[in-house]
N, C-alpha and C positions, 0 to 999 in steps of 0.2 A: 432419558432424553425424550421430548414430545415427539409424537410424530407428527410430519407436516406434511399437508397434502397441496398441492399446484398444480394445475395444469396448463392446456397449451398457450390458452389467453394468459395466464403469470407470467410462463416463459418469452411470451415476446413483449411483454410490457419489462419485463428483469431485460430482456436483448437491450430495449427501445435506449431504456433508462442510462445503461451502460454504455450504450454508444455516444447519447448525449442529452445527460438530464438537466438542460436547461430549456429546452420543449416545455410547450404551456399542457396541461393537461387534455386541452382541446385537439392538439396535433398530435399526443400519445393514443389518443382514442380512438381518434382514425387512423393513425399505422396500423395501430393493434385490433382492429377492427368489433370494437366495442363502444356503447353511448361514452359520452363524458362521464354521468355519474359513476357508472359501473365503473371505469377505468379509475377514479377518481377513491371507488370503494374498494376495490383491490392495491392499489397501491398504498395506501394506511394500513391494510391486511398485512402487506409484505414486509411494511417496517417493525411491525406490531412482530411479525414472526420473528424477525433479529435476520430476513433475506438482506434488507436494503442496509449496511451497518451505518453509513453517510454519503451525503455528496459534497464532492468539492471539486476545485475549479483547476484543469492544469494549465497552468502559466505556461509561459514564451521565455524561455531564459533568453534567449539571441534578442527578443525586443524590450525586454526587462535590464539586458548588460548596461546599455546606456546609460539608465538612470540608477543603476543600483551596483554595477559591479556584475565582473562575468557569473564571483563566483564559484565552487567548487565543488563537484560533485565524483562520490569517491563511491564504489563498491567492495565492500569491505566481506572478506573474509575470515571466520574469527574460532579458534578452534578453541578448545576446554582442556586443561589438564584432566579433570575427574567428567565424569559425562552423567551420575547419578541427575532422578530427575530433582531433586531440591538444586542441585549445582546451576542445571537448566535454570528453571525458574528463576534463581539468584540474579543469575547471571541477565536475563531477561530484564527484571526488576531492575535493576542498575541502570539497562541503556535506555528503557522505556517512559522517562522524565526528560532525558535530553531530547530539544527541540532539531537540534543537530541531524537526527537519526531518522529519519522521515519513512522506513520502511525495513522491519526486522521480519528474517524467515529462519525456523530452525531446517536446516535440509540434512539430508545425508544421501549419499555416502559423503564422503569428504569432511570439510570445517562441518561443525555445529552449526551458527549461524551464516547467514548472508544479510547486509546491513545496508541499506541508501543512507549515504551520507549524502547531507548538504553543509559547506562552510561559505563562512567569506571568504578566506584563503589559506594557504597552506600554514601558516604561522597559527592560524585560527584551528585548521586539521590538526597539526602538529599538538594543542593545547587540549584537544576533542580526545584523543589517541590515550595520552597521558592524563588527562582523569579516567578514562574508562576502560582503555587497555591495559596499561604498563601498570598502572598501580592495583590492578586485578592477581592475587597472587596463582589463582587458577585458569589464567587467560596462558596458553602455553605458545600459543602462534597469530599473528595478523600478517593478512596481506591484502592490502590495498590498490586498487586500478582504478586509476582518475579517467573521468569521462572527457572526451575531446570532441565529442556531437551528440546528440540527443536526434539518430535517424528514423525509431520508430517509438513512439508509445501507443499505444492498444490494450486498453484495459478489458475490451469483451470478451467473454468465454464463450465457449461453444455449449449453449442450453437447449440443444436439441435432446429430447428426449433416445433412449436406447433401447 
């Protein structure tokens, strides 16, 4: 693995970016207190390095329901019969094409993975479940908790150096 070097002007342009990158480069430069270019030449540095992986946009489910449907958003818990790591991988491989699945984490202790699901509806969940769980012959446990508010997202980490 490369090593990669950053310092404190990265770290608050990686802060800036994460709190809210749809800032024009001009207003990055002055939070982070660097010309434009320079802010401009670090940040193609960052994605170059594989720091920035993408950006995207988070929606408003509560001003989105009207026109699209509430919706359904489920956290999925998903244990492994066998825990080798090819089972891992498999197992990754499989959910990682459904568009359904918006956010896969292997954790432990407990389940193997944690899973953001998004459906239309439970009938839609219900059909998600059954290609990717039930007919998984090494999937040995699901448990599922549907969301009823969306009260914090906070995507920033804490990039202080230590």
């Amino acid at each position: 693995m490369e090593s990669i070097n950053i310092d404190d002007a990265d770290l608050r342009l990686l802060d800036l970016l994460q709190a809210d990158a749809s800032r024009s480069n001009q207003a990055l430069a002055e939070l982070a207190h660097l010309s434009p270019p320079t802010s401009l030449r670090r940040i193609k540095r960052l994605r170059q390095l594989g720091l920035i992986e993408r950006q995207v946009a988070l929606l408003s489910a509560d001003r989105l329901a009207p026109l699209l449907g509430h919706g359904l958003t489920a956290l999925v818990e998903v244990t492994l019969e066998r825990q080798s790591a090819e089972q891992l991988d498999a197992f990754e491989a499989r959910i990682l094409p459904a568009p359904e699945v918006q956010q896969c984490y292997r954790v432990s202790p407990g389940p193997d993975f944690m899973l953001v699901v998004h459906c239309a509806d439970m009938p839609a969940y219900l059909a998600l479940a059954q290609r990717l769980f039930t007919s998984d012959a090494n999937v040995r446990n699901i448990k599922a908790f549907f969301s009823l508010k969306r009260a914090k997202f906070d995507p920033r980490l804490p990039l202080a150096r230590s």
